[in-house]
MITI-593529 format. One line per field, with one value per residue (C-alpha): x, y, z. Coordinates in steps of 0.1 Angstrom, whole numbers, plus 2048, in hexadecimal, padded with zeros to 3 digits. Layout:
N
X	X / ... $
Y	Y / ... $
Z	Z / ... $
END
This chain:
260
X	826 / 80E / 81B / 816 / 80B / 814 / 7FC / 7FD / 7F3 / 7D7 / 7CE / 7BA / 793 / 778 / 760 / 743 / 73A / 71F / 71B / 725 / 749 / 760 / 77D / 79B / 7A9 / 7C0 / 7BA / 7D4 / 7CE / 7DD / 7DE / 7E7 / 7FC / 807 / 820 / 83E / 85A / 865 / 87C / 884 / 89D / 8AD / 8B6 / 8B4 / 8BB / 89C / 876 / 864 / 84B / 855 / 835 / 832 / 819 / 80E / 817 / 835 / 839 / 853 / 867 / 86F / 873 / 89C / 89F / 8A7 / 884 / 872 / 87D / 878 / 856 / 852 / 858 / 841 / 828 / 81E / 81E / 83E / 838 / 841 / 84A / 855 / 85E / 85F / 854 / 85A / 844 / 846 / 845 / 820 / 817 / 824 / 80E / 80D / 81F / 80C / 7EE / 7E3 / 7DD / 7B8 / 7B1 / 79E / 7BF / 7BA / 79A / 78A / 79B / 7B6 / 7D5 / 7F5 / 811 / 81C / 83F / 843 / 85A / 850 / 84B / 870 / 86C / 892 / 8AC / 89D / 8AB / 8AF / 890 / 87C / 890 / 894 / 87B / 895 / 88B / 8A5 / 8BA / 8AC / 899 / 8B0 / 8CB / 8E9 / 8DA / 8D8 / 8D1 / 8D2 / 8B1 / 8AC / 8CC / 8D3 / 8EF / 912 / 91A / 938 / 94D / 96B / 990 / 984 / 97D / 97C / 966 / 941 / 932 / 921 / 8FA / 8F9 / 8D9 / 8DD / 8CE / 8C7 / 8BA / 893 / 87A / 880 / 888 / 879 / 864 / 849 / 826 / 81B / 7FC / 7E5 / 7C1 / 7B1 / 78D / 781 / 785 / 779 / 783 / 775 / 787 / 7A5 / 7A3 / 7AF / 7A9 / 7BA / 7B2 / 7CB / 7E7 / 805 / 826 / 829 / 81C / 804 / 80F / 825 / 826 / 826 / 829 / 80E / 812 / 7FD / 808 / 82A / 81E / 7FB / 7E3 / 7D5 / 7AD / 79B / 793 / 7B2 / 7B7 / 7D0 / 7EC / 7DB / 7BD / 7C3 / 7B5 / 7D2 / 7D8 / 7BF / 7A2 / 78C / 787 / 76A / 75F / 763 / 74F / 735 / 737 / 732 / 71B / 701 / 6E8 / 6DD / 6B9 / 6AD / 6A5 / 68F / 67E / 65A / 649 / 648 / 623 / 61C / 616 / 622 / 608 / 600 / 60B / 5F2 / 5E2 / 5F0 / 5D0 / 5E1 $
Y	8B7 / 8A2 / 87D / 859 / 83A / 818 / 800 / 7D9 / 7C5 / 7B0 / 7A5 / 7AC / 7AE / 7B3 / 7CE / 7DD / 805 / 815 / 809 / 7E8 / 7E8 / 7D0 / 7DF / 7CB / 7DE / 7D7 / 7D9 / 7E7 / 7EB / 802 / 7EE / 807 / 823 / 83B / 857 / 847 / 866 / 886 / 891 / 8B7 / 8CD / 8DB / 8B8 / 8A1 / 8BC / 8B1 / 8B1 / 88E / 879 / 853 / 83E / 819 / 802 / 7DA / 7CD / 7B7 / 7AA / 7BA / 798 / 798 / 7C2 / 7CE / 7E0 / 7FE / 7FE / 7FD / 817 / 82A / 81D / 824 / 846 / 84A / 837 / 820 / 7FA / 7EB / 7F1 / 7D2 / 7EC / 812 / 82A / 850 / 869 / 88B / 8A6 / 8C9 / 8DC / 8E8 / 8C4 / 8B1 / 898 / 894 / 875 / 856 / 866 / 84A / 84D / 843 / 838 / 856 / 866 / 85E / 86B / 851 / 85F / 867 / 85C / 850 / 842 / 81F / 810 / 7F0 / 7D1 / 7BA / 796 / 782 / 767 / 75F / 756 / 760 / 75E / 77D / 777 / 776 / 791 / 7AD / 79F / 795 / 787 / 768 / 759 / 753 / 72C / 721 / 728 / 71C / 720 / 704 / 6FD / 725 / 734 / 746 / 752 / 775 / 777 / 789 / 7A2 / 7AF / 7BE / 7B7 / 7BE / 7E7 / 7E7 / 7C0 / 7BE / 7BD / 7DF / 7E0 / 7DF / 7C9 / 7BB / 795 / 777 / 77B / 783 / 792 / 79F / 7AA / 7CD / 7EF / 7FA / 81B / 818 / 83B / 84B / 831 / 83B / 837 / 821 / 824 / 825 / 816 / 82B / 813 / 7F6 / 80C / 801 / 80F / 803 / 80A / 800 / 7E8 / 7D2 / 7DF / 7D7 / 7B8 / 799 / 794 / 7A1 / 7BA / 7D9 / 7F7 / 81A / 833 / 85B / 871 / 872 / 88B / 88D / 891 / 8AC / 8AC / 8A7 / 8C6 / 8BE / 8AA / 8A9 / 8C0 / 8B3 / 895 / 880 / 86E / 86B / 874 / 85D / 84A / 856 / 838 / 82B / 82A / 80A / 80E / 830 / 81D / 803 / 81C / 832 / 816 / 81B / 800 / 800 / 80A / 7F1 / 7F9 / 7EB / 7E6 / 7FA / 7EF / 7EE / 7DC / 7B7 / 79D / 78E / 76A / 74E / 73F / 722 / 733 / 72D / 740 $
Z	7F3 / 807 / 81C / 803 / 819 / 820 / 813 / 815 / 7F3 / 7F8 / 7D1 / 7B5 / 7B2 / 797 / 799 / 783 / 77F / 77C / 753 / 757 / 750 / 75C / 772 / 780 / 7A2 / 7BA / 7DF / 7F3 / 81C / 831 / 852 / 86C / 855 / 873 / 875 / 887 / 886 / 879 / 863 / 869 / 850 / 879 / 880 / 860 / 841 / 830 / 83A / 83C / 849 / 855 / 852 / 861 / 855 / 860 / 885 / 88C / 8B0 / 8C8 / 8CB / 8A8 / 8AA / 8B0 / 8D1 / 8BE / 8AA / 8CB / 8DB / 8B8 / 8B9 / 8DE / 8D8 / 8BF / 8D6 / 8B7 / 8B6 / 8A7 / 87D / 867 / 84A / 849 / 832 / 82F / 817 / 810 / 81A / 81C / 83A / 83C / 838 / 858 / 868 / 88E / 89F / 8A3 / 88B / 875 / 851 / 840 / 81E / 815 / 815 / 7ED / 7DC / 7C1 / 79B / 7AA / 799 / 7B1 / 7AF / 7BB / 7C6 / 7CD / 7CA / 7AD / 7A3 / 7AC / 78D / 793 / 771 / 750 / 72E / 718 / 704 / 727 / 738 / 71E / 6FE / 6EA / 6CB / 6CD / 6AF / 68D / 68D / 670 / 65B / 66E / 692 / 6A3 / 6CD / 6D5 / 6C6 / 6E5 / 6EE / 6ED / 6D5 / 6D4 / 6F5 / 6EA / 6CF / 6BE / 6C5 / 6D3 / 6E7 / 6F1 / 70D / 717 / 722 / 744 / 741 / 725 / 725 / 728 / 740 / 761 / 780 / 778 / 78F / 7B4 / 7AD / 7B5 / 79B / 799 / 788 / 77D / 780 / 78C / 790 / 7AE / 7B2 / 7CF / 7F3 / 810 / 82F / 84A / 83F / 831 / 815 / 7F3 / 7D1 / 7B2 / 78A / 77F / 78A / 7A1 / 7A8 / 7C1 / 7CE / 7E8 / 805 / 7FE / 807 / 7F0 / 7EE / 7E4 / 7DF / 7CA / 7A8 / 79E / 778 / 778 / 78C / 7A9 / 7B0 / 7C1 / 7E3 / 7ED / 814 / 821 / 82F / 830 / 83B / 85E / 880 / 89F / 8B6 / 8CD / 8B8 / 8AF / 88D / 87A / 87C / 8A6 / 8A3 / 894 / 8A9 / 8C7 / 8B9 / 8B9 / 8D6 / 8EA / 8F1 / 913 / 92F / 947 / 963 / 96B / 981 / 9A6 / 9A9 / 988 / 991 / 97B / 961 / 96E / 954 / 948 / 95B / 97C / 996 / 9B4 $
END
């Protein structure tokens, strides 16, 4: 059982394949996903991985994060989370994850928060079909009818689907496939919507009901600590070209109109 990441939502975007076809993704960034801690069966009773992702400022950081962070030697994380992994799949401290940790096809699974869209009626809430338009019913067409029974037992079960508060709950979007990545901008894109507004940040792990591709990194794909990115090993790898000076006993060539 490999690690998930932390990825930041960023929106939605329109792409075409090879034949033309239209395809909504979503783009998800990682934004510094790095192994933070440990979590050992000796000392914890269950094998983990606790990831951090996004930077916060160490003002707005408790004193007890920082020195977790400090230990680590990682820059304070604005989220974390941990997933389970098994034993021969431990990451190194302060390695960071990249986005080809997920091959294009395959199918994951997302976690997020969703859409808060506050007090909804039953019709809204659970697609009730609301009160007959005639016949005696008058003001409560949308209403979601009787919640209880009579004498016995004389009360209103708990659950009862009825108005309230919708959205801004935990919800799980199974197998979703995988588009593409982009491993120098970490970035990963999926087909399709996913729970959350702009900015959140959701959870990804390969996919618990579907198979995994061949060729899936092992325990994961990430460079260690203090090893450059791609786009700064690019950067570097680009030679400057080669000044050099003029021999000493080449004169300079006169400008022109130059009588001396």
């Amino acid at each position: 059982m490999r690690t998930g990441v932390i990825a930041k939502k960023l929106g939605m975007a329109r792409f075409f394949d090879e034949a033309g076809t239209h395809v909504p993704v979503t783009v998800l960034s990682l934004e510094g996903c790095q192994v933070v801690a440990h979590r050992t069966k000796d000392k914890d009773g269950y094998v983990a991985l606790q990831l951090g992702a996004g930077s916060k400022k160490p003002k707005n950081t408790s004193k007890a994060l920082r020195g977790h962070f400090g230990k680590a030697e990682v820059e304070p994380k604005h989220k974390v989370m941990e997933f389970r992994v098994s034993e021969d799949n431990l990451i190194d401290v302060g390695a960071e994850i990249t986005a080809d940790h997920f091959l294009p096809g395959q199918k994951i699974d997302v976690t997020a928060t969703t859409v808060g869209k506050g007090f909804a009626g039953a019709m809204k809430r659970w697609n009730f079909g609301g009160l007959r338009a005639t016949h005696g019913v008058s003001v409560s067409h949308r209403s979601h009818g009787s919640t209880g029974q009579r004498q016995d037992p004389g009360r209103t079960f708990k659950g009862k689907k009825m108005a309230g508060h919708l959205g801004q709950e935990t919800v799980t979007t199974l197998n979703v496939t995988v588009w593409r990545v982009d491993v120098e901008r970490g970035l990963i894109l999926v087909k399709g919507a996913v729970p959350g507004t702009e900015g959140t940040y959701v959870k990804l792990r390969d996919a618990i009901k579907a198979r995994a591709p061949e060729g899936l990194p092992t325990p994961g794909a990430y460079r260690k600590a203090g090893q450059p990115s791609a786009i700064e090993a690019a950067e570097t790898s680009v030679e400057e070209p080669a000044v050099t000076d003029a021999p000493a006993g080449d004169a300079a060539a006169p400008e022109a109109g130059d009588q001396s």
